[in-house]
N, C-alpha and C positions, 0 to 999 in steps of 0.2 A: 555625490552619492544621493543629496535630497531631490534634488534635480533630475536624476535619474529615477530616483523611483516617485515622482510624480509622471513624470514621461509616459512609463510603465501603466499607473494608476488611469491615465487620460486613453492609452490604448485600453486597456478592459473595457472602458468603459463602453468607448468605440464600440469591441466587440461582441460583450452583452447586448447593446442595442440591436446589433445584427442577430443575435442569438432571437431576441424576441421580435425582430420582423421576419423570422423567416418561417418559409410558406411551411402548410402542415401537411400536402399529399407528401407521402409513402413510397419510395423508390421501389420499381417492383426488380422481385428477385426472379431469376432465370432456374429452371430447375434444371440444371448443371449440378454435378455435385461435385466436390472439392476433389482437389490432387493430394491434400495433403491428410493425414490420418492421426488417429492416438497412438502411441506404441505401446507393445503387450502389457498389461496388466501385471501389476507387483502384488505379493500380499503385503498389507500394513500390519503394523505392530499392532496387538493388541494387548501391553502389557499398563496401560494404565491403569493406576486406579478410581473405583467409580467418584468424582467429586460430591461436593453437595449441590444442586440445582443453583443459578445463577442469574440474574437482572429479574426476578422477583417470579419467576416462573416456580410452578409446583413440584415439578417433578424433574429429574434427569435422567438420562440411559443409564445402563450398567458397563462396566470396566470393556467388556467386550461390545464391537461394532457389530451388527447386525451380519447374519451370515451371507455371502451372497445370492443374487438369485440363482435357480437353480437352471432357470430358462435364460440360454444369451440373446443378448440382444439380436435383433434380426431388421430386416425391411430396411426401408429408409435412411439415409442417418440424420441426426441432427445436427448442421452446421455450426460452430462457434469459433468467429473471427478474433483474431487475435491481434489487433493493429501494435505491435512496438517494435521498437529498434532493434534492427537485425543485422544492420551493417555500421560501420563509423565509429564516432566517438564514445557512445553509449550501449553498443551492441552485445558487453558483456553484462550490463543491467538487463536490456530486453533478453537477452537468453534464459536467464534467471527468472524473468518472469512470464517467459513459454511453460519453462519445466515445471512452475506452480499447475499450469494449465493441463499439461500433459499428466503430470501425476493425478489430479482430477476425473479429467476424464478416463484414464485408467481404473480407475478405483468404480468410477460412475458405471462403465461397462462391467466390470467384474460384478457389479450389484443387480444386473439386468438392465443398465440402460433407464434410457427417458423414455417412459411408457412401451417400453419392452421396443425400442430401437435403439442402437449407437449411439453414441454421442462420437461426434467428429471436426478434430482439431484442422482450422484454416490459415495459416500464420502470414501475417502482413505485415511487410515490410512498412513503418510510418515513421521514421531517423528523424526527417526533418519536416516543419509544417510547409514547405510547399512540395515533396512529394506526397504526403499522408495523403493528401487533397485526390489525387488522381485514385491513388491505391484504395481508400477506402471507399471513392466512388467503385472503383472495379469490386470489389466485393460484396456488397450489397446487389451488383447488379448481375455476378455470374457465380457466385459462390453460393448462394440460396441462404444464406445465414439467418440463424433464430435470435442470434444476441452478440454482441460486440463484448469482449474482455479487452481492455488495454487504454490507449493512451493517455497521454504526461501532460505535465506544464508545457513541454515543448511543441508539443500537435494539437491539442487540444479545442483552441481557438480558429483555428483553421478548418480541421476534421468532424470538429464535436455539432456543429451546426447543422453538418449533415447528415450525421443519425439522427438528430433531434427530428429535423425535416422528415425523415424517412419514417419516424414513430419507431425507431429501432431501439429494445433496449441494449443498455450499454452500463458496462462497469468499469469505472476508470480509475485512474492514477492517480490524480489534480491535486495538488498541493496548494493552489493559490487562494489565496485569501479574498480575492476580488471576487469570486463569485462565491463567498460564505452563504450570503443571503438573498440568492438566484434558485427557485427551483424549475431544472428539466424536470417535468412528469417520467421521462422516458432511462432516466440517466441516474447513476449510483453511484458514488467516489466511496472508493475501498479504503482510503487511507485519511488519518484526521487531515483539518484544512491545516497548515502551515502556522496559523496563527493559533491554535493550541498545543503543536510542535514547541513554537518559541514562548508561549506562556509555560509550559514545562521544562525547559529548560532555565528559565530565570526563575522557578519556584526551586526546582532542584539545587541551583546556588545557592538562594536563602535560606533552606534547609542545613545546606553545609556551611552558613555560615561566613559563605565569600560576597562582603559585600564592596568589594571594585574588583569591576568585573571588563574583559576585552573583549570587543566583538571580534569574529575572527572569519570574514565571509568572502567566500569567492565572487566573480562578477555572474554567475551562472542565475537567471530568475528564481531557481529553486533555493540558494541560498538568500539572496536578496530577499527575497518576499518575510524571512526570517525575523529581518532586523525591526521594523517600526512593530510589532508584538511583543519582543523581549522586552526593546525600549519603552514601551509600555506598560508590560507589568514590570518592567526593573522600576520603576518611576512608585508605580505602586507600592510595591514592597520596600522601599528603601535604598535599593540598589543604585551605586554609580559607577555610570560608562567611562570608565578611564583613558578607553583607546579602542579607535573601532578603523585600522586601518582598510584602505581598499585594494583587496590582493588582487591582480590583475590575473589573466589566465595563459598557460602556456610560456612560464617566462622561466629561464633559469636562475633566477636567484629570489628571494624574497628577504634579503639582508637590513633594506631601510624597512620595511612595514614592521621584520623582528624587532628591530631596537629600536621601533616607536612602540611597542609593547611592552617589550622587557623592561625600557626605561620608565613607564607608567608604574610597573609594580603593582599588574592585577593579582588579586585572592584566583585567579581562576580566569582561561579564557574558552567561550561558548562559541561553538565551531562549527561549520559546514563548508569543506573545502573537496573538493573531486580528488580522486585518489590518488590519482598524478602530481600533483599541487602539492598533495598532503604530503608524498614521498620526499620531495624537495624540502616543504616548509620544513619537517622534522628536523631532519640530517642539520639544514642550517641554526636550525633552534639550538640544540643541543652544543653549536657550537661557539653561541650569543651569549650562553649563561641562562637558557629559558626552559631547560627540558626538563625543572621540577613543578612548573607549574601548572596545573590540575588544569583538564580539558574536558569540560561539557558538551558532547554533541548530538548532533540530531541525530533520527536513524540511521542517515547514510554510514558514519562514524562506524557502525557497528557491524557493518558487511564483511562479510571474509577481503574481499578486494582491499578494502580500505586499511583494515589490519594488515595484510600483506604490505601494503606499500611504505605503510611508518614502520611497519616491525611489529612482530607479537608481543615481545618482551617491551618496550615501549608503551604500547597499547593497553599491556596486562596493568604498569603499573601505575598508567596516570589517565586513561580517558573512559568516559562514564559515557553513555548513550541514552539518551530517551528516546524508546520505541513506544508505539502502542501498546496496552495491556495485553498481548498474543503469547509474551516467550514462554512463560507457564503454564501457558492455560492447559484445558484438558485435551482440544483438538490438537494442541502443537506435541503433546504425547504419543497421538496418532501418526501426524502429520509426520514427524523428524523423522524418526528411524525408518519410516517407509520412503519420505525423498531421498537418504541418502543410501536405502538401500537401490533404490531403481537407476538413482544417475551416479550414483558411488562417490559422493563428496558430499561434507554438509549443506545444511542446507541456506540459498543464498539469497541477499536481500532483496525485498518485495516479495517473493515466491511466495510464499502464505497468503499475502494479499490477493493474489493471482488464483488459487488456488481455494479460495476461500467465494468469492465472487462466480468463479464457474460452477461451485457446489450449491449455492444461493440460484443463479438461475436456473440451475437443474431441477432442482426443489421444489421453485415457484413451478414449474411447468410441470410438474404433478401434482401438484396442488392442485392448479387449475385446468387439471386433462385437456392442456392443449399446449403445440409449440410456437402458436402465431405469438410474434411480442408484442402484440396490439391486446392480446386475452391476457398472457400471464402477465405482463407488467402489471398487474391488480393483486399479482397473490404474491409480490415479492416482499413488501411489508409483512403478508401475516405468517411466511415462515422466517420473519427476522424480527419481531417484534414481542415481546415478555407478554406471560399474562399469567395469570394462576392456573387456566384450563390448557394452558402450553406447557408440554414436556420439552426439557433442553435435549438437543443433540449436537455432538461435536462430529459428526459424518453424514456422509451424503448416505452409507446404506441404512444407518439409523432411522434417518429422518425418512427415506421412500418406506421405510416397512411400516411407519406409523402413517402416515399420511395414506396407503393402501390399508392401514384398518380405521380410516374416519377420524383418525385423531389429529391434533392439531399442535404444532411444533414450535420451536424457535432454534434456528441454528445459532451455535454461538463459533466462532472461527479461532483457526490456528495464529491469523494475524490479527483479526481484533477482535473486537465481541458481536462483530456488525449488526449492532444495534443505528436507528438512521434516525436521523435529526428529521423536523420538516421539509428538510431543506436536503436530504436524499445524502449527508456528510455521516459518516459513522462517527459517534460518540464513543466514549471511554476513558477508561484508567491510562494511565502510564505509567512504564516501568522503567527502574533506571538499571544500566545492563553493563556490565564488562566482562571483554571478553580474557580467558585465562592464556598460559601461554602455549595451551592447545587448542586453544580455538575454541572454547567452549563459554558461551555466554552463560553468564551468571547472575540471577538477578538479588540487587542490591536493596531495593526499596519501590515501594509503588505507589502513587502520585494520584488519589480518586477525582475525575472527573467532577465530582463536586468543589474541590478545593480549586478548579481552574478558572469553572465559570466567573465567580466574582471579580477576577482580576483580569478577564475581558471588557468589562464592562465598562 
């Protein structure tokens, strides 16, 4: 396992170096416009109530979103590439994080659009990092695109290089910790780095009090990357690793990793296993002597998918999730009942993030009355960034009606608060979440981003 994720450590590093030799001309875009579109517009709920203002700003909108415009969008559209996985093994993740995108843009046109044009969804196919490579060159070069939403730890290294080159901004996935303290100028990660993932997850243990603790991590990078942060702050905090076996992937059994577990006798085991795995691992837990032992896991844990495949009643009454501070916020008030009224199913994991990031570029580009992302890439900071003379808003038509009367904003999101480090990573709370045996997350406690920092350090 050490061995391996040095391995891992020595590629990054490889491809950061490539990240910072590579050239800075701008891929030009063809004005071709997209085959693919938003679909019609939902109304959102407007049934929240107004919060108190948030990350130190002065003021906040009222309970109701901003009426839409009265003028539809017209002319042009604005292009927004969508690079995730659309086929394969993760294609029901990428789906989930189109419909963030889609519901967005819906909302965004119902509002009058970006500077009274369209906004217009381009979805690309990026499964694995040596197709991403070709796919996202084709889209920057025949799609006319103002901004990239999407890719993972999976493509990223491969893909992400080439929007940097292109000066293209882009909102991405990235969970890795290797590039915590790398900034793209051009480039946005919507979701925290991994390693205050797993510094959350080992704070929430010592919280509850469980101090021997199992790691419990698939061979996927995205759980990997998990482990040397928990271990970490577990070290910190007092915590001992009792058992951190290496669950292979695609295998049907998980019998000897169970009973090097269960035979440890963790307080608690902290989790990040694919939902497939997870269905398997359960069923055999349960039948080891392991199914009362409390399960921390990361956000994947919390997805409708992943419930599904251990069972809801399992799920309801032993695994706890840290997600990002989003599940109560004010926007996700907005947000829920309008995703699941449009695609008819709750709402599923990542979509907020997705969703949250195409309202952020929208934003910046009336901010800065233009859709070049060589101009607004400058105003995406000042409609995500706190201040006293910034009003919060949790919606994109909020935020275009102040910004068209001179004022000056901070969106705060359904999935985080996307507030951005130096370093272009969204900051925040965490929240601990289970879900009930309808499916309804519930949150348990929440984790301030002050209490995390010291235990990176």
């Amino acid at each position: 396992m050490k061995t391996a994720w040095l391995t891992r450590q020595r590629l990054a590093a490889s491809i950061l170096l490539g990240f910072a030799m590579a050239g800075c001309g701008g891929a030009t875009s063809s004005p071709s416009p997209s085959a693919a579109s938003a679909a019609a517009a939902s109304k959102p709920s407007a049934s929240a109530a107004a919060p108190a203002s948030a990350g130190g700003a002065s003021a906040s909108t009222a309970a109701k979103p901003a009426a839409a415009s009265n003028a539809a969008p017209s002319g042009k559209s604005v292009n927004v590439g969508v690079p995730v996985s659309l086929t394969g093994q993760f294609a029901a993740i990428g789906q989930s994080q189109l419909e963030g995108v889609q519901l967005a843009a819906d909302e965004i046109n119902k509002a009058g659009g970006v500077l009274g044009r369209p906004l217009k969804i381009v979805p690309v196919d990026a499964s694995d990092p040596v197709d991403a490579v070709p796919a996202v060159r084709k889209m920057l070069a025949t799609d006319n695109v103002s901004m990239s939403v999407g890719l993972s730890v999976k493509t990223y290294q491969t893909a992400l290089p080439i929007l940097n080159s292109a000066k293209m901004v882009s909102f991405t996935f990235i969970g890795s910790p290797t590039i915590d303290h790398t900034l793209f100028p051009t480039s946005f990660r919507m979701q925290p780095s991994d390693a205050v993932v797993g510094t959350a997850m080992a704070e929430y243990a010592k919280e509850k009090g469980y101090n021997r603790i199992a790691l419990v991590m698939d061979a996927e990078e995205g759980a990997q990357t998990l482990i040397p942060p928990i271990e970490h702050a577990a070290k910190a905090l007092g915590l001992q690793v009792v058992a951190k076996p290496a669950l292979p992937l695609n295998v049907p059994s998980y019998q000897g990793e169970i009973l090097q577990i269960v035979n440890a006798k963790p307080d608690a085991m902290l989790m990040q296993v694919d939902p497939q795995g997870a269905g398997t691992f359960f069923k055999q837990l349960q039948g080891l002597g392991g199914d009362n032992i409390p399960v921390i896991g990361s956000d994947l844990t919390s997805g409708s998918e992943w419930v599904k495949a251990v069972g809801a009643d399992e799920a309801s009454k032993h695994v706890v999730s840290l997600v990002s501070g989003g599940e109560s916020s004010p926007a996700a008030k907005f947000f829920t009942p309008a995703y699941e009224k449009k695609f008819g199913h709750p709402a599923r994991l990542y979509s907020s993030h997705f969703y949250d990031g195409t309202n952020v570029g929208a934003l910046a580009m009336i901010a800065a009355k233009s859709t070049d992302p060589k101009v607004f890439v400058n105003s995406i900071l000042d409609v995500t960034t706190p201040g006293a003379d910034h009003t919060t808003v949790y919606t994109f038509a909020d935020g275009a009606k102040l910004l068209a009367q001179g004022k000056k904003i901070k969106y705060s999101g359904a999935g985080s608060p996307m507030t951005f480090t130096k370093y272009h990573t969204v900051a925040g709370s965490f929240q601990a979440v289970q879900s009930s045996a309808s499916g309804k997350l519930n949150v348990l406690a929440t984790i301030p981003g002050s209490k995390l920092d010291p235990l990176m350090s």
